[in-house]
ZANU-566990 format. One record per residue: x, y, z of N, C-alpha, C in turn; residue in one letter. Coordinates in pm, whole numbers, padded with zeros to 5 digits, always signed. Layout:
! ZANU-566990
XYZXYZXYZA;...
END
This chain:
! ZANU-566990
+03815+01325+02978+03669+01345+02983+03633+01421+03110X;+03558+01508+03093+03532+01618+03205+03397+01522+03292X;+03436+01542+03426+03351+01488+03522+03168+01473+03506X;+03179+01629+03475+03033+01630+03419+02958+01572+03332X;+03046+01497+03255+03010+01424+03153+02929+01244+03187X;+02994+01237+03306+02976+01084+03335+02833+01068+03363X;+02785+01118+03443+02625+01108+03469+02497+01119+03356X;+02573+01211+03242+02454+01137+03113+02499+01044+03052X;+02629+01065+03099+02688+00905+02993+02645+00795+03042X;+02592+00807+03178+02556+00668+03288+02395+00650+03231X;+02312+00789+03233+02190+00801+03227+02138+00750+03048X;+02231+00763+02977+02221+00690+02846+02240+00566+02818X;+02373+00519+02919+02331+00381+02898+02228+00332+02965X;+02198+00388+03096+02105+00313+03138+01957+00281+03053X;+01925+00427+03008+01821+00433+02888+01822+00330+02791X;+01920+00282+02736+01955+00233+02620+01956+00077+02674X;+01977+00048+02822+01942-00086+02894+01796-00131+02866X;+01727-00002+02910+01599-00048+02947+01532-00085+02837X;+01558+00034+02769+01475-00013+02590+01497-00169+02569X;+01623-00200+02533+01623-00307+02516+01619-00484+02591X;+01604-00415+02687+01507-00486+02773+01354-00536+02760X;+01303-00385+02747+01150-00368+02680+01132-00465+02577X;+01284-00468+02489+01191-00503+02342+01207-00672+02366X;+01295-00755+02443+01298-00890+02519+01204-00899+02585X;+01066-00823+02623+00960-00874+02705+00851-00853+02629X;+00853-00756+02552+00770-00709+02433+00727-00841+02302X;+00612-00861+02321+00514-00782+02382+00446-00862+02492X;+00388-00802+02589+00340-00841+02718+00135-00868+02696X;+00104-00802+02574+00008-00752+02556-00059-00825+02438X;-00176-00799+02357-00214-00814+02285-00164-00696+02185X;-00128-00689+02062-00078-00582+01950-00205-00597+01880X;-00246-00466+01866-00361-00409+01678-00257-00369+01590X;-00336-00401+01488-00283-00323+01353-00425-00276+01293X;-00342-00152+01255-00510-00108+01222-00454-00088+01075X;-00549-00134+00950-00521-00153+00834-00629-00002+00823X;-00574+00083+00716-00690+00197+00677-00764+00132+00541X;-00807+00040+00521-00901-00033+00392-00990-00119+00476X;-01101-00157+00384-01170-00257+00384-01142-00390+00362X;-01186-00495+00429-01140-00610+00385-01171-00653+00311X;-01093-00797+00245-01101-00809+00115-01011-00757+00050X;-00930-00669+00056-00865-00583-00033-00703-00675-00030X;-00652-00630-00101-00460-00726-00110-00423-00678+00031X;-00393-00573+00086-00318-00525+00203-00413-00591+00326X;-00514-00606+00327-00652-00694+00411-00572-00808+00427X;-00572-00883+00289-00527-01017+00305-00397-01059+00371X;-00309-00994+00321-00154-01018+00373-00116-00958+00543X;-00202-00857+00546-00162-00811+00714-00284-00925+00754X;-00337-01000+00782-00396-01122+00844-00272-01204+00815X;-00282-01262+00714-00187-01362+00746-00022-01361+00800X;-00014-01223+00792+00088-01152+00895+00037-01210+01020X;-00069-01141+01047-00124-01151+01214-00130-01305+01244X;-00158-01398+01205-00161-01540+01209-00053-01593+01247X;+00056-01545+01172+00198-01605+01229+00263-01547+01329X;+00245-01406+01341+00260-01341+01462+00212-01343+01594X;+00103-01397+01569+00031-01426+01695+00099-01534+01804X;+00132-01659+01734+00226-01796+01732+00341-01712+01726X;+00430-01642+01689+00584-01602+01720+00556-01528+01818X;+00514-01444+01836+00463-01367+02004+00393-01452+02110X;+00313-01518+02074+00240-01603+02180+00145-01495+02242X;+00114-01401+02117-00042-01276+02179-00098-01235+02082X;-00233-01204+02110-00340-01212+01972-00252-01056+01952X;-00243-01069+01739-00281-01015+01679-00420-00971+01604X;-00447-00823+01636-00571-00776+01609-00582-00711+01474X;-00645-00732+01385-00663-00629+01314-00799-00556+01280X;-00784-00412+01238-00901-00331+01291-00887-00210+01134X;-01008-00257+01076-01039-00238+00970-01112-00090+00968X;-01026+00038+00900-01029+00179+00943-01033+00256+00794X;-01107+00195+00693-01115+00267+00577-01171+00420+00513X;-01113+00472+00444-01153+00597+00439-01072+00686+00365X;-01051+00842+00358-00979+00907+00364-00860+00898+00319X;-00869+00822+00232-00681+00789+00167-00638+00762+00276X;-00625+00653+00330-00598+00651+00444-00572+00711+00570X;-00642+00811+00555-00577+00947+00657-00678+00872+00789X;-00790+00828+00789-00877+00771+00891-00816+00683+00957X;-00794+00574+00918-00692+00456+01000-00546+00556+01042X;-00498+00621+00946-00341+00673+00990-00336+00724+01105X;-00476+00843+01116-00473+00928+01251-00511+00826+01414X;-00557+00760+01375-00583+00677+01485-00436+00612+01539X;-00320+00550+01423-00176+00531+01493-00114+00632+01564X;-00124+00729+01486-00048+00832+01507-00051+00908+01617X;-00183+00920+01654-00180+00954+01810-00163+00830+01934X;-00137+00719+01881-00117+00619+01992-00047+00575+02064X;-00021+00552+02201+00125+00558+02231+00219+00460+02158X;+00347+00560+02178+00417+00478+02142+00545+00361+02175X;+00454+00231+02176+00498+00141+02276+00504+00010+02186X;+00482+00031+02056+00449-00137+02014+00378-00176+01973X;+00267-00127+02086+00128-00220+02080+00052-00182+01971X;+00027-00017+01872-00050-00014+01811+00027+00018+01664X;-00014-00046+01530+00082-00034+01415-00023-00005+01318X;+00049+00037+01231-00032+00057+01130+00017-00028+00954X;-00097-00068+00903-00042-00156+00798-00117-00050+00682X;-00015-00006+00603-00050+00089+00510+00022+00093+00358X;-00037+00164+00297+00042+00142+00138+00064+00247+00088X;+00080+00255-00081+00163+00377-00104+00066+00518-00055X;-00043+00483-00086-00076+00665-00053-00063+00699+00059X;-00016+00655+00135+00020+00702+00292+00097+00819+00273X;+00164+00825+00173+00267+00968+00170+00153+01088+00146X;+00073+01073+00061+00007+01208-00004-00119+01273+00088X;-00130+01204+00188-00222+01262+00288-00224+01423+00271X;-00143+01443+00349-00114+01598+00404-00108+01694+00248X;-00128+01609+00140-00080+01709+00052-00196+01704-00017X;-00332+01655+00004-00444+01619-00053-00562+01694+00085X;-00558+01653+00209-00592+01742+00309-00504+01789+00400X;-00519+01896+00372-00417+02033+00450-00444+02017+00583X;-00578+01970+00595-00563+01997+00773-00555+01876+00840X;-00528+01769+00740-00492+01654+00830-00433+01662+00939X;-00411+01646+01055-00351+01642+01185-00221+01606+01245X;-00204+01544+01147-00040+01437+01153+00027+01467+01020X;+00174+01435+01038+00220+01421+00902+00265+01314+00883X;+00214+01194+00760+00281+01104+00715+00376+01055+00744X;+00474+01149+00765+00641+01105+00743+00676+01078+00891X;+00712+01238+00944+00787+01242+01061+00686+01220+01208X;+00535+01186+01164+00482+01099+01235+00484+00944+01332X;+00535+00910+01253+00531+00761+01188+00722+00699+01191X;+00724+00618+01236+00827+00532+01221+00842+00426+01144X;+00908+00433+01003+00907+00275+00934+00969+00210+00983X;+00895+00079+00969+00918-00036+01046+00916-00125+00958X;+00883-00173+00871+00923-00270+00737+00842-00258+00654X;+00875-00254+00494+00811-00263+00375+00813-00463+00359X;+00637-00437+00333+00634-00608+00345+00672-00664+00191X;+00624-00583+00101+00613-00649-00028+00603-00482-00153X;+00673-00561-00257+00649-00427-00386+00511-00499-00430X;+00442-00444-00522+00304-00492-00557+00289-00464-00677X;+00203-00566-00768+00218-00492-00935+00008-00505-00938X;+00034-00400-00991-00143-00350-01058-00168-00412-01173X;-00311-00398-01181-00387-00461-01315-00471-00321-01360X;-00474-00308-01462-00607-00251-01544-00708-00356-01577X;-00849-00364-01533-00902-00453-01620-01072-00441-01620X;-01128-00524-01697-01254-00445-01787-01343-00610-01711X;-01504-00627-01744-01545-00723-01739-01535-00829-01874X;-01553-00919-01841-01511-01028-01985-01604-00995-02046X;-01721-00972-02036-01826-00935-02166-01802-00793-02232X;-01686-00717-02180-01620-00576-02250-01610-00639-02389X;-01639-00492-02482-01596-00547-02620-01421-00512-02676X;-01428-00439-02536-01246-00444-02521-01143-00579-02507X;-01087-00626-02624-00996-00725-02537-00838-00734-02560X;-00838-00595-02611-00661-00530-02634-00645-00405-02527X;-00564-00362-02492-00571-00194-02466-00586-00151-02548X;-00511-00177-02652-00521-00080-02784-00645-00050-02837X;-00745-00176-02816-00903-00137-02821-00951-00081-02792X;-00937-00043-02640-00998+00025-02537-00952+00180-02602X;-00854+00198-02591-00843+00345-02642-00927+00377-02756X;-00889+00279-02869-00966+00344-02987-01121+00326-02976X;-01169+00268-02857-01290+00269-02887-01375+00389-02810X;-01262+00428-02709-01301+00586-02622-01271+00674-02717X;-01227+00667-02802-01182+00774-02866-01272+00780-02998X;-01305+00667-03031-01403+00673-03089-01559+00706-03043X;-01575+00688-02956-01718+00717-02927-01722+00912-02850X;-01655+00919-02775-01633+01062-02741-01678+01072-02602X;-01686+00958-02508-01751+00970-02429-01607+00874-02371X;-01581+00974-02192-01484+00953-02112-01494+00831-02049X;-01409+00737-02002-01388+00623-01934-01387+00570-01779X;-01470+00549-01746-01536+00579-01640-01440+00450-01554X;-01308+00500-01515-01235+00371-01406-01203+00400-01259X;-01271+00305-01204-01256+00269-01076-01138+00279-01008X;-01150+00365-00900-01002+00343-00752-01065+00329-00651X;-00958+00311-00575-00980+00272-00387-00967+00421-00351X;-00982+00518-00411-00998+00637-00330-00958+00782-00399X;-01029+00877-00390-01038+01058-00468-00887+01094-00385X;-00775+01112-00486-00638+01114-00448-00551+00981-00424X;-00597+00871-00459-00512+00765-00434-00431+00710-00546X;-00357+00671-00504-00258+00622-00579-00320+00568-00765X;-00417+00498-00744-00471+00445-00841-00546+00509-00907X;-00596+00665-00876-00690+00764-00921-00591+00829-00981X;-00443+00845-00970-00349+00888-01008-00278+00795-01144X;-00283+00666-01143-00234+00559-01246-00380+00612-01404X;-00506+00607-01326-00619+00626-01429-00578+00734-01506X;-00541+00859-01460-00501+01016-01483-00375+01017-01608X;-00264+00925-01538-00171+00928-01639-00161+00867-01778X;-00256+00750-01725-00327+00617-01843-00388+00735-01962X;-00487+00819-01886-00570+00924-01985-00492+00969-02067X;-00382+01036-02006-00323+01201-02067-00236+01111-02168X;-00137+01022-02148-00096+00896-02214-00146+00896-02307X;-00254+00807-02299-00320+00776-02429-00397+00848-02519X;-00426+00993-02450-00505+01075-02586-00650+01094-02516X;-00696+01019-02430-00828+00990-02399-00895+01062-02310X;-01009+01052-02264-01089+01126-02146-01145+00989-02051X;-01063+01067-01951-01064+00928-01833-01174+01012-01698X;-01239+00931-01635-01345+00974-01503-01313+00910-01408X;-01232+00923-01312-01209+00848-01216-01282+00862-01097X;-01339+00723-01039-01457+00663-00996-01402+00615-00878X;-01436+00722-00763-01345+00664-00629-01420+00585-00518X;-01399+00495-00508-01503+00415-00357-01364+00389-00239X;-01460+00276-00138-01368+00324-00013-01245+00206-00018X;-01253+00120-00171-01160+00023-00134-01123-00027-00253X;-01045-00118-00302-01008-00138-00409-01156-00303-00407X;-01193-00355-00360-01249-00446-00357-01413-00396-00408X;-01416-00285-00286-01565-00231-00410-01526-00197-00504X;-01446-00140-00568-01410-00064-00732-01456-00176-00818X;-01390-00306-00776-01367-00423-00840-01529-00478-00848X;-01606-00526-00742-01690-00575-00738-01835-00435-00863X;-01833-00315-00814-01886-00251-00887-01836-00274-01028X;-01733-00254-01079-01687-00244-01221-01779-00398-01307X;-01768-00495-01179-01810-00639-01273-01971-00622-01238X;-02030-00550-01182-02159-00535-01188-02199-00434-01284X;-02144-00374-01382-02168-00276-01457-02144-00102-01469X;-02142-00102-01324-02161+00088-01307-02033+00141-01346X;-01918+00101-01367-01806+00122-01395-01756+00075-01516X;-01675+00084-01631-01638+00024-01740-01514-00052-01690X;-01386+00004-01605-01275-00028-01609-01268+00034-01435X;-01149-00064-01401-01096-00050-01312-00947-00112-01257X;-00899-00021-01183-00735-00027-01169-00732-00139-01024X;-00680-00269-00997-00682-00333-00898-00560-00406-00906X;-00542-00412-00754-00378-00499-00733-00378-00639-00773X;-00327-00662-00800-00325-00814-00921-00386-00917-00808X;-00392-00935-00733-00385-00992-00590-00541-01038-00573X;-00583-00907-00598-00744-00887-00555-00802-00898-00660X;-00764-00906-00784-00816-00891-00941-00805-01096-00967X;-00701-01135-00929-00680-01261-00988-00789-01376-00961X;-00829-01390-00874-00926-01507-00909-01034-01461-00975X;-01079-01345-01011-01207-01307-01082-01122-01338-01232X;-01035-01280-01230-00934-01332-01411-00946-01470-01414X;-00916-01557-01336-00914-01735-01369-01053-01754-01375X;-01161-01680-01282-01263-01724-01339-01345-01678-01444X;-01299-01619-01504-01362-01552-01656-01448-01451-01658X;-01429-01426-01518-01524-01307-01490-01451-01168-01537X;-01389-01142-01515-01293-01008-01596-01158-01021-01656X;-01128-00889-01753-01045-00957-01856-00938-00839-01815X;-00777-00891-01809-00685-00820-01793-00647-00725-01910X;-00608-00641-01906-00543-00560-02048-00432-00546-02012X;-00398-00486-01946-00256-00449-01890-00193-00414-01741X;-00080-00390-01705+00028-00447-01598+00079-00317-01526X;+00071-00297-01437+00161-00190-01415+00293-00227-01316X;+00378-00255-01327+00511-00336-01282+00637-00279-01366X;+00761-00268-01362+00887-00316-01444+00857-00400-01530X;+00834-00539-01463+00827-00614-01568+00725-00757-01596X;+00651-00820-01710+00519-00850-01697+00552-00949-01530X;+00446-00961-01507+00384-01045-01381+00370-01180-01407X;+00448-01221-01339+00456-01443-01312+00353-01510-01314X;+00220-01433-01277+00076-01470-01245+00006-01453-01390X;+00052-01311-01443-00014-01309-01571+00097-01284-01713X;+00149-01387-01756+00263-01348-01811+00222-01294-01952X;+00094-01318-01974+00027-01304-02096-00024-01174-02142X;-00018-01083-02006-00069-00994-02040+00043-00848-02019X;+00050-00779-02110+00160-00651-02154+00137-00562-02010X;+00297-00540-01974+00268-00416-01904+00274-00285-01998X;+00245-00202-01911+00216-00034-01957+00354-00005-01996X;+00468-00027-01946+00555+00033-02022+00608-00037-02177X;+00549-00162-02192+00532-00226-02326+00469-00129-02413X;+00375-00089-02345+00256-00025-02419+00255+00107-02464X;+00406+00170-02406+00436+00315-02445+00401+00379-02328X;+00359+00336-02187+00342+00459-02088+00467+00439-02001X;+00612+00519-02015+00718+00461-01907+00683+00530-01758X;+00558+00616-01764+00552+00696-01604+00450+00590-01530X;+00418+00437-01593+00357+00365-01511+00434+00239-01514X;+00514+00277-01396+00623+00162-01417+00684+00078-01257X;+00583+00166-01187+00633+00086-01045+00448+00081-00969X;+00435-00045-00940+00288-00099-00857+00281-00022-00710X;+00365+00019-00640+00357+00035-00520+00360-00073-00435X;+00337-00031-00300+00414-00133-00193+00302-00106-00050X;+00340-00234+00046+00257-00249+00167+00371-00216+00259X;+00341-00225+00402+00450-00198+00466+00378-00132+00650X;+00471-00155+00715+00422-00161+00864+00487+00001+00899X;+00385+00078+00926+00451+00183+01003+00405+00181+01219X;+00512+00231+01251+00494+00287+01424+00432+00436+01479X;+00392+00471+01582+00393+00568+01623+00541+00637+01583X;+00555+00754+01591+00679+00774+01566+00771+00812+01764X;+00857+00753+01749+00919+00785+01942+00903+00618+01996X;+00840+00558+01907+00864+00373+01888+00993+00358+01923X;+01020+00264+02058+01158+00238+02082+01185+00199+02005X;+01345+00179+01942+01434+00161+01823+01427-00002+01847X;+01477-00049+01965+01457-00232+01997+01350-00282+01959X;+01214-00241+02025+01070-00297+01951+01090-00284+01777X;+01084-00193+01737+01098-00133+01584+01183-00247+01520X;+01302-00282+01558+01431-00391+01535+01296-00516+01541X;+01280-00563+01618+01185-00643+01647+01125-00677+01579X;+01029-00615+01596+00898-00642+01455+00952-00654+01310X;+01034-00567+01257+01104-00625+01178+01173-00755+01113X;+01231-00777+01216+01326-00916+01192+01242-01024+01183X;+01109-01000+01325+01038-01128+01292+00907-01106+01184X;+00881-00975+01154+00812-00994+01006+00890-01045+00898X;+01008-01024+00862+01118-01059+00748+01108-01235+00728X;+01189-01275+00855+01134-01373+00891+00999-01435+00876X;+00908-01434+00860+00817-01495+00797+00782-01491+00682X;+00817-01376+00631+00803-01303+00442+00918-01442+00372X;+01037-01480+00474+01124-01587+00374+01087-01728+00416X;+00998-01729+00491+00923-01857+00477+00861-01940+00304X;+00908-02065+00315+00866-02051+00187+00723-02059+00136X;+00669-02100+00216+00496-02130+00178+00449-01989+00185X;+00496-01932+00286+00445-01758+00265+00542-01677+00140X;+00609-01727+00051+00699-01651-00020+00634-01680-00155X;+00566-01779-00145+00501-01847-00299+00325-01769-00280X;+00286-01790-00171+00142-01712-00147+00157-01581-00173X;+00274-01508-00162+00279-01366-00229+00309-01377-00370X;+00384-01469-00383+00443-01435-00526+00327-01476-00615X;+00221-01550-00564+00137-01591-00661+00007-01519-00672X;+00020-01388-00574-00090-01289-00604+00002-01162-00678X;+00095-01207-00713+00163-01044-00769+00239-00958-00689X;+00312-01051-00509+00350-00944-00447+00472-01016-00373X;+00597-00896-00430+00724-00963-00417+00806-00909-00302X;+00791-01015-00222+00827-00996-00073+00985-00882-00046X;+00913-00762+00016+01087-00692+00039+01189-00686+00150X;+01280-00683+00152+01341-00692+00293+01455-00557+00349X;+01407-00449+00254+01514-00326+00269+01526-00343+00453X;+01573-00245+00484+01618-00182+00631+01484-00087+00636X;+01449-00097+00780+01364+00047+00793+01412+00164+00748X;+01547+00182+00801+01585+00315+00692+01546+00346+00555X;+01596+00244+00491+01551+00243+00347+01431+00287+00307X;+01352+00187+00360+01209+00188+00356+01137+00338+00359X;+01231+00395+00515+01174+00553+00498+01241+00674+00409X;+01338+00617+00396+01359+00722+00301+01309+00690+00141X;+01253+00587+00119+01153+00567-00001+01021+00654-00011X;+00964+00632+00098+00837+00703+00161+00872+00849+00142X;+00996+00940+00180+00996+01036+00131+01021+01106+00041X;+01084+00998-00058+01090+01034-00167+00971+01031-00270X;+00932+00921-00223+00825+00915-00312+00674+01040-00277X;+00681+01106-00150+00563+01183-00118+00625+01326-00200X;+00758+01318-00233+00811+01451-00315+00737+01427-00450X;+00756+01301-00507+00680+01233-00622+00563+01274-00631X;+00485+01252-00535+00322+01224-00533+00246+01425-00506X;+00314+01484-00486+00323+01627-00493+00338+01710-00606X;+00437+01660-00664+00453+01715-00847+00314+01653-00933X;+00275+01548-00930+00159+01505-00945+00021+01536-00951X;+00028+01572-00792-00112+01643-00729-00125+01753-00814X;-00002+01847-00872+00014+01995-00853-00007+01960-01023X;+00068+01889-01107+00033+01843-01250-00146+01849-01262X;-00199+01745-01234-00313+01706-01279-00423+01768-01197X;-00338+01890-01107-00454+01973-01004-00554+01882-00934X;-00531+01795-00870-00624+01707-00819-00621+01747-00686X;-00765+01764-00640-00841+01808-00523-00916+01658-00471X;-00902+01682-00345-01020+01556-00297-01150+01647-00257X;-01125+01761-00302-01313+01813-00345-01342+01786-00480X;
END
């Protein structure tokens, strides 16, 4: 080994001391998570009760800071420029990939922004109508749009989101003329749809389920692999003949990106760690959301695969967020 060599070899380990040092004192501080939704919503609920147990495994308030908007591009840009130390995270879901490919001049990019740091849970969707709908099949629902000639007016958490995208494929699928009806959260979609202004709306089983037990709205169908533990009664979409609606999407913690690798390790292990808790493993499973434990790697290279996904899409169904 040539002489010259020793002094970055010294200066790397030393680097590689300190980090992990950092991430044994870490955190010193209070941590935010800034969720890009409104509360109320499934990803609302679960990053709190994240923050609850975290607060007690850190012994420092977890914050969370409610940044809805923009397909999430509003909450995202606020991580993304933050240092990157730990302290500020972001709790986000699938449309986090399609930002940049929905507004061009977003500021950041999704991906190589951002450091994954753990996928908390996969998530399965609902389609569903109010109980006084005279819909109470899917198969109804179609023939009765199709019978009348007039398009189907369903609710998402946002113009380009994931779920404005499920409505789109539901349409072309079934033959029908679909209007997708974007507000800033999946919780207004929901609450509007059962007040009337909406016929149908797409919501994470999570946020849909106690209005289903209470008879206030009626499920039709699933969007998952395979039906849902919560609603076993009711058909998913690929029962139903649609196989391109076949995965719910997912929650998941991203970093600044330049997030020491030790902190990143960190937060991880002790989010995982609480996801296999069992009282927290049955509280997901009983809103529809099945706790994951890939590797951050994994995790990100899902994220980029799937924003290759969410691009063929955009470019299919020409969807503009004008």
């Amino acid at each position: 080994m040539k002489p010259r060599l020793f002094p970055l070899l010294w200066a790397c380990a030393l680097a590689a001391a300190s980090a992990t040092a950092a991430a044994q004192s870490w955190p010193e501080k209070s941590v935010r998570i800034v969720l890009p939704g409104p509360p109320g919503s499934s990803p609302d609920r679960i990053t709190r009760l994240l923050a609850e147990h975290l607060s007690k495994k850190w012994k420092q308030p977890v914050v969370i800071e409610n940044r809805p908007g923009g397909t999430t591009r509003i909450g995202a840009e606020i991580v993304a420029r933050a240092a990157p130390d730990g302290y500020t995270l972001l709790s986000t879901f699938v449309s986090h990939g399609m930002v940049k490919l929905l507004y061009p001049e977003t500021p950041y990019d999704p991906i190589n922004d951002f450091a994954p740091v753990v996928q908390l849970v996969d998530t399965e969707t609902v389609l569903v109508v109010r109980s006084d709908s005279p819909y109470k099949t899917f198969a109804q629902l179609v023939e009765g749009v199709k019978t009348r000639g007039k398009p189907l007016g369903v609710g998402n958490f946002g113009n380009g989101s994931s779920f404005h995208f499920y409505s789109l494929i539901m349409g072309q699928g079934a033959g029908i003329d679909v209007l997708p009806v974007p507000y800033k959260g999946e919780a207004l979609s929901l609450t509007d749809m059962m007040g009337g202004h909406v016929e149908a709306s797409f919501n994470s089983v999570g946020t849909a389920l106690p209005h289903i037990r209470d008879g206030r709205v009626r499920a039709l169908a699933v969007l998952a692999p395979k039906r849902s533990r919560v609603l076993p009664d009711v058909p998913t979409f690929i029962e139903l003949g649609f196989p391109r609606l076949r995965a719910g999407g997912w929650f998941g913690i991203l970093a600044p990106a330049g997030t020491p690798r030790p902190i990143v390790d960190r937060i991880r292990t002790d989010v995982q760690a609480i996801l296999k808790e069992a009282d927290v493993t049955k509280w997901l499973r009983d809103q529809g959301l099945e706790p994951a434990f890939e590797s951050s790697e994994a995790f990100g290279q899902s994220m980029k695969r799937e924003a290759g996904e969410w691009e063929k899409l955009i470019k299919e169904f020409n969807v503009s967020v004008n």
